[in-house]
VOZASE-461151 format. One record per residue (C-alpha): residue number from 1; chain; x, y, z. Coordinates in steps of 0.02 Angstrom, whole numbers. Layout:
N
REC     k   c       c1       c2       c3
REC   NUM   A        X        Y        Z
...
//
This chain:
332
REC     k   c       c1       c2       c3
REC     1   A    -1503     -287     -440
REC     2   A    -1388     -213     -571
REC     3   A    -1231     -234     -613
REC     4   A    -1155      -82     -472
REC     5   A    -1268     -148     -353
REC     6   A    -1192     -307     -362
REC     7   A    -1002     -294     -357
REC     8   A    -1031     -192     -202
REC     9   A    -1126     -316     -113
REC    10   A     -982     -442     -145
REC    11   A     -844     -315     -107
REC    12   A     -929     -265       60
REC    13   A     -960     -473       93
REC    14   A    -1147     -454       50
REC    15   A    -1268     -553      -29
REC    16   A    -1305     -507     -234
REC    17   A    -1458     -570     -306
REC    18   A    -1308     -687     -417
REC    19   A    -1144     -665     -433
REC    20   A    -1084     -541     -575
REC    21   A    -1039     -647     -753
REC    22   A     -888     -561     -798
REC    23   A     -748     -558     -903
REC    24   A     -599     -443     -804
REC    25   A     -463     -481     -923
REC    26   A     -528     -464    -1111
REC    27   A     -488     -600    -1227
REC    28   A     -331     -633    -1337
REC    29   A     -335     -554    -1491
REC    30   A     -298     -733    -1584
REC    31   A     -474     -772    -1481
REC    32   A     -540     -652    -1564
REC    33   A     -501     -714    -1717
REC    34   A     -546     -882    -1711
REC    35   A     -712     -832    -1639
REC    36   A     -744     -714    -1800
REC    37   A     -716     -847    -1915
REC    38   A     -864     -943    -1808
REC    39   A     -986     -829    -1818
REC    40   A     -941     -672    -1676
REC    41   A     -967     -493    -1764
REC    42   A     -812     -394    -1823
REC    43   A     -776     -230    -1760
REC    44   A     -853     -226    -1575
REC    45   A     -732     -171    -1440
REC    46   A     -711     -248    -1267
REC    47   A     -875     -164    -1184
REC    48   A     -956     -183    -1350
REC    49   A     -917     -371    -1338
REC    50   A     -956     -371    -1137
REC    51   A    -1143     -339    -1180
REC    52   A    -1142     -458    -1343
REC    53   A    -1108     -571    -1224
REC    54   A    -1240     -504    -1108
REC    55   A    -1092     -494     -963
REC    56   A    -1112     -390     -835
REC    57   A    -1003     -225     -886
REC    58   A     -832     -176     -814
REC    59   A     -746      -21     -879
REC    60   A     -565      -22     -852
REC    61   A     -422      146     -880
REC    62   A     -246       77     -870
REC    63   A     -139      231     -828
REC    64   A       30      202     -901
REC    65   A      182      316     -859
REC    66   A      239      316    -1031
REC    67   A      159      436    -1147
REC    68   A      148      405    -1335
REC    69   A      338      392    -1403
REC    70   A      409      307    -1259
REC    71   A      532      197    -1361
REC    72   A      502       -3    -1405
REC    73   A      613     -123    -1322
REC    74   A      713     -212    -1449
REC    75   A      624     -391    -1386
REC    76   A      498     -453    -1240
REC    77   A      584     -413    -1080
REC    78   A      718     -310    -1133
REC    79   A      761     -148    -1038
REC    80   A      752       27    -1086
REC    81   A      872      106     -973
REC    82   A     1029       48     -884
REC    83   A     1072      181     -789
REC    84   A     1025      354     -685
REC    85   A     1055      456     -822
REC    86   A      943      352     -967
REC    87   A      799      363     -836
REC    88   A      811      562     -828
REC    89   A      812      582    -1028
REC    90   A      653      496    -1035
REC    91   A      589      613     -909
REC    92   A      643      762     -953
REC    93   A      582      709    -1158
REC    94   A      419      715    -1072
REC    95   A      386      530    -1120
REC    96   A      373      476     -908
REC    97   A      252      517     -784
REC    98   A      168      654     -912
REC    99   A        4      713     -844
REC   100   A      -52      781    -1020
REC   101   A      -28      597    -1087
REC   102   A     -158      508     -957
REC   103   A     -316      475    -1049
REC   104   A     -473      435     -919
REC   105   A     -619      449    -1077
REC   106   A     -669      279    -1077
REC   107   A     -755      334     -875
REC   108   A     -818      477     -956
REC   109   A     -876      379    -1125
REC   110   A     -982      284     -982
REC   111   A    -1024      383     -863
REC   112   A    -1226      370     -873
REC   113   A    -1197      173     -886
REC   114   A    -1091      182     -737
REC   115   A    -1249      308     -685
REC   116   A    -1360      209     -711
REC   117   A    -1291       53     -632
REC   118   A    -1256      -18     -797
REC   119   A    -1051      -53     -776
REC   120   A     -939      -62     -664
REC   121   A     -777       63     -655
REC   122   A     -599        6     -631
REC   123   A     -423       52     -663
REC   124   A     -251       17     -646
REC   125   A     -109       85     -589
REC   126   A       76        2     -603
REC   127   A      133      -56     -465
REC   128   A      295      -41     -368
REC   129   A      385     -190     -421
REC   130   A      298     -193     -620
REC   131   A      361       -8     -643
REC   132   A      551      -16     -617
REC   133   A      536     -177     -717
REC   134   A      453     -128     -889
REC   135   A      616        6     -865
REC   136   A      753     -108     -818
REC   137   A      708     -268     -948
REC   138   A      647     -438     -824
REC   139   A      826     -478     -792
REC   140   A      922     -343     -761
REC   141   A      764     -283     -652
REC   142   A      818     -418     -530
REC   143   A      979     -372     -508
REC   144   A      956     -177     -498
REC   145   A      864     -233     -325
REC   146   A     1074     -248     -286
REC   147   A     1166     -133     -410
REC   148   A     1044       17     -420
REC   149   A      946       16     -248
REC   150   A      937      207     -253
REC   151   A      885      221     -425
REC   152   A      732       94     -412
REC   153   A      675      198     -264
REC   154   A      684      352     -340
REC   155   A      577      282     -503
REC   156   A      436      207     -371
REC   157   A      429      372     -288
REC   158   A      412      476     -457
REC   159   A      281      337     -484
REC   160   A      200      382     -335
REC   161   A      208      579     -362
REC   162   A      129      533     -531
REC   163   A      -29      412     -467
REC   164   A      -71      537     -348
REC   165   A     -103      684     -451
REC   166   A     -192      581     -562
REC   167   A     -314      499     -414
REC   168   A     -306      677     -325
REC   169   A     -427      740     -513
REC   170   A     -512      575     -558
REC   171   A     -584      532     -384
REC   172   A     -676      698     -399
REC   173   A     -754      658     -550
REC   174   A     -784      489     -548
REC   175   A     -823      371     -404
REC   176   A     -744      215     -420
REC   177   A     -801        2     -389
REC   178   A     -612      -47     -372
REC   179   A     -438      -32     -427
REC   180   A     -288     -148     -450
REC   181   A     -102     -115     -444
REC   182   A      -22     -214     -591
REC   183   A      132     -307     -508
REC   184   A      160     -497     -588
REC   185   A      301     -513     -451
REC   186   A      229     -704     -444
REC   187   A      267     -860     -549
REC   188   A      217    -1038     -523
REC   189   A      331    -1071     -357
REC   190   A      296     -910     -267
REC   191   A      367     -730     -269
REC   192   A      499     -671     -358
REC   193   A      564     -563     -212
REC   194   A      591     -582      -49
REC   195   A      482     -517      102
REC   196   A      616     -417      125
REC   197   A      631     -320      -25
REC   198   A      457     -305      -25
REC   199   A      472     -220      123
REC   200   A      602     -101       70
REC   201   A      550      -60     -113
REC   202   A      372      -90     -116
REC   203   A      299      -64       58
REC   204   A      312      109       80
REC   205   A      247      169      -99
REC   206   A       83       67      -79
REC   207   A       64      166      101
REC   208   A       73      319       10
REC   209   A      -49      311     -114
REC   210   A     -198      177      -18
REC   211   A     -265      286      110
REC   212   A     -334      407      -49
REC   213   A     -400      272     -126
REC   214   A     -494      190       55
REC   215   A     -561      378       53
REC   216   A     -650      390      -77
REC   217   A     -723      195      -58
REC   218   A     -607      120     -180
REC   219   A     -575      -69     -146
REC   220   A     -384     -122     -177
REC   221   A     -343     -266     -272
REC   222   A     -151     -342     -331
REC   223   A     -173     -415     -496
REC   224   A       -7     -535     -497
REC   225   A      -13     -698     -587
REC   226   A       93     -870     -529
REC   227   A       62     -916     -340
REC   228   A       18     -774     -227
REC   229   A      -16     -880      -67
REC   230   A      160     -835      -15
REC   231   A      136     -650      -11
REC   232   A      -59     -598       -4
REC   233   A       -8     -582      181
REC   234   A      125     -429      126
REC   235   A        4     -381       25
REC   236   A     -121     -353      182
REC   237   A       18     -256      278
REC   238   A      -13     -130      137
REC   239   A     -188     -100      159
REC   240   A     -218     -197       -4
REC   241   A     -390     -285       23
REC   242   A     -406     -421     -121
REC   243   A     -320     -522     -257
REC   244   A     -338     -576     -449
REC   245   A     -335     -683     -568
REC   246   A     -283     -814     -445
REC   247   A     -194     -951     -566
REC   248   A     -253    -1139     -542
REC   249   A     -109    -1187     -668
REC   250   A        5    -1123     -515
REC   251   A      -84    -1200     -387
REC   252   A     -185    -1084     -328
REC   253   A     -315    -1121     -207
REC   254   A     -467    -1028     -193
REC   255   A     -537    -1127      -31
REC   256   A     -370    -1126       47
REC   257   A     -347     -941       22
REC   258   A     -505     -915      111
REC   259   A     -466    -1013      252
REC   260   A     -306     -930      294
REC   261   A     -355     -747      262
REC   262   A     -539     -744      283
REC   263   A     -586     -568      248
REC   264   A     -477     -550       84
REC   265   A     -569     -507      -77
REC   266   A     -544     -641     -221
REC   267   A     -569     -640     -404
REC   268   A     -541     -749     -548
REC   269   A     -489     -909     -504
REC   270   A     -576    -1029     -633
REC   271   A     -467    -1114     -736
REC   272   A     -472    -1079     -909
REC   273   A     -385    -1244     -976
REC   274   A     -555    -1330     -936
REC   275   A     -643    -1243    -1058
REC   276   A     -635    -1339    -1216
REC   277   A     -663    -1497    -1136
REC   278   A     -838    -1509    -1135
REC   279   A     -992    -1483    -1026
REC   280   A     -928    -1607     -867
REC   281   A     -776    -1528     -856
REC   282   A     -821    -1343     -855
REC   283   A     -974    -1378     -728
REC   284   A     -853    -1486     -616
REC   285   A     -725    -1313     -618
REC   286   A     -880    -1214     -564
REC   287   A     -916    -1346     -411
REC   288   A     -740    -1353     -334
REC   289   A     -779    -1146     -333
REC   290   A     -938    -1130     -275
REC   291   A     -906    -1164      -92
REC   292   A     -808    -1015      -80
REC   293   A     -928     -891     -189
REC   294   A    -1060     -936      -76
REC   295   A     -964     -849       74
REC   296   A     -930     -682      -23
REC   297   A     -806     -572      -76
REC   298   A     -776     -699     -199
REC   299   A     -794     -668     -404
REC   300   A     -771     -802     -498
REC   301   A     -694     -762     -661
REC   302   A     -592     -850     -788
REC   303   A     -414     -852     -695
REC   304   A     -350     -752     -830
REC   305   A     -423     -733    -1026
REC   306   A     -488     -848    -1136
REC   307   A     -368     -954    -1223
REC   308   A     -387     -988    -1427
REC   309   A     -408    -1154    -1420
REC   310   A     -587    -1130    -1326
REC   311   A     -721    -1112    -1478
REC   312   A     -843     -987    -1485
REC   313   A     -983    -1140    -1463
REC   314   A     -887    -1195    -1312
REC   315   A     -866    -1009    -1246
REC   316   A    -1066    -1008    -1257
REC   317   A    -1082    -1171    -1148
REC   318   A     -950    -1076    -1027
REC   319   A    -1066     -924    -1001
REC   320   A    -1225    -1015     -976
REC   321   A    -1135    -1124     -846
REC   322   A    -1088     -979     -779
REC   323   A    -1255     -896     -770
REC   324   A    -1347    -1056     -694
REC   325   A    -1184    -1057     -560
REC   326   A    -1176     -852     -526
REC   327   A    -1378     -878     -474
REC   328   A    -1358    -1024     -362
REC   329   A    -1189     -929     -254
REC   330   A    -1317     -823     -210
REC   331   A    -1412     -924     -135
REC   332   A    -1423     -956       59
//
C-alpha cells in the first residue's frame, strides 16, 4: 500500500498493510538544532525531513485569519483587542479574514505526490474557541465569555464566513485525507469551558462549516492538548469524528477512550517523555498502545513533537521501533 492508501484504511476502520510512521506535529526548532550538531543535514524543510526520515508524508496548510501585518502581541498570551471597535480596525485594515492572504501552495507544491499516493493532505482551520482567544490574550479571553458575549459570537461567525469561502475553492481543487480544527480549550484537569458555553459559542459554528467538509470525504479531527476525555463527547455532537495528539502527561488514555466512544478516530497518543530513556522504555510505550492500533482508527504518533532532550541516535531507535510496531498493528 502507499502512504494515501493507508490513512484511509485507518480512517474508514480498515486494515493497512502497517500502520502509517508519522510525524503530525513537526519537531521543535531547538530539536532541530541539537540534531544538526549530531549529524542531521541543514537546510531540509518539514516534508524534506519527513522522507529523510523515510516517514510516511503528511502535507499540512494552516489557514490563519491574520494576513501578513497583523500586529505582535507585546508577550505570549497577551490580547490584541479589547473591545468592538479594535476588532473592526483590524478588519477593515484588511489584516482579518483576508481571502488574498490565504496561501494553499504547499497542496499544490505536492499535488503529484499526493497523486501519486505519495503524502497525505491536511489542514487546519482555527477553531471556535482558539480564534476569539489569539484576539482577546488567554485571560481576558475567559472573561469576554461574560463581558463581551456578543462580540465573541460575532468574531466566530466572521470566522465561519471566512473558512467557508476558503473550503467552498480548495475542495474543488484538491481532495482532502483529513482536517483538524485548532482549539487547545484543554489542560491537564479537563476543559477550560463549560459544556455549556460550548454549547453556546462553539456548537453552532462547527455545524456550519462540517457538513462541507463530510461532503467532500474529509475526516474531522479536534487537535486540543491537556485531557479531552471530558469533552470528545461535545465534540461528537458536532459531527467531529476524531481527536489528536492525545497527551499521556495529562492522563490521557488511549484504551479507555476507545472503550467509551468506540467509533472515534484517534491519533498521537505516545508519549514523548519516554524517548530518551532507552530501548525498554520506548518499546514498553509502543505495547501499552498496540492493543488499541490493532482495532483501527487508531494512529499512533508522538503525543505531540519531539522534545530536545531526545538525541538524534535515540530518535533513530524511536523510528525503527516504530516501524517493527506499525507492521505488527496490522496484523490480525
Amino acid at each position: 500500500m502507499n502512504t494515501r492508501e493507508r490513512f484511509q484504511r485507518i480512517l474508514d476502520f480498515e486494515r493497512p498493510d502497517r500502520l502509517p510512521v508519522i510525524e503530525w506535529a513537526t519537531w521543535w526548532s531547538e530539536t532541530l538544532e541539537r540534531w544538526r550538531s549530531e549529524g542531521l543535514p541543514a537546510g531540509l524543510d518539514g516534508v524534506e525531513l519527513m522522507e529523510y526520515f523515510d516517514l510516511d508524508v503528511m502535507v499540512q496548510c494552516w489557514f490563519s485569519p491574520r494576513a501578513p501585518g497583523f500586529p505582535a502581541p507585546s508577550h505570549h498570551g497577551a490580547g490584541i483587542v479589547a473591545d468592538a471597535g479594535e476588532y473592526e480596525g483590524l478588519r477593515r485594515a484588511g489584516l482579518l479574514h483576508n481571502l488574498d492572504a490565504v496561501n494553499w501552495s504547499a497542496f499544490d507544491r505536492y499535488r503529484r505526490k499526493h497523486e501519486e499516493g505519495g503524502a497525505a493532505f491536511w489542514f487546519t482551520i482555527e477553531g471556535f474557541f482558539w480564534f476569539p482567544r489569539t484576539l482577546f490574550g488567554i485571560e481576558n479571553h475567559l472573561f469576554s465569555f461574560y463581558d463581551f458575549p456578543e462580540l465573541m459570537k460575532r468574531m466566530n461567525q466572521d470566522q465561519v464566513d471566512f473558512s467557508l469561502r476558503i473550503l467552498e475553492r480548495l475542495l474543488k481543487e484538491h481532495p482532502i485525507e483529513f482536517m483538524t480544527f485548532a482549539e487547545d480549550m484543554s489542560y491537564n484537569h479537563g476543559s477550560m469551558i463549560s459544556e455549556e458555553l460550548f454549547n453556546e459559542f462553539m456548537l453552532p459554528y462547527y455545524r456550519q462549516i462540517i457538513p462541507l467538509l463530510k461532503e467532500h470525504g474529509v475526516k474531522v479531527f479536534i487537535d486540543s492538548d491537556g485531557d479531552v476525555s471530558e469533552c470528545i463527547g461535545w465534540f461528537r455532537r458536532a459531527g467531529i469524528e476524531g481527536i489528536l495528539p492525545l497527551e499521556r502527561q495529562a492522563g490521557v488514555d488511549v484504551a479507555a477512550l476507545r472503550e467509551r466512544y468506540p467509533g472515534f478516530l484517534l491519533m498521537g497518543g505516545y508519549d514523548k517523555m519516554v524517548m530518551s530513556r532507552g530501548e525498554a522504555a520506548v518499546r514498553g510505550e509502543f505495547e501499552r498502545l498496540l492493543p488499541t492500533a490493532r482495532q483501527g482508527g487508531f494512529f499512533i504518533g508522538c503525543d505531540h513533537q519531539t522534545p530536545p532532550g531526545v538525541s538524534l541516535r535515540e530518535y533513530r531507535l524511536y523510528l525503527d521501533c516504530f516501524r517493527e510496531y506499525a507492521r505488527r498493528a496490522a496484523e490480525a
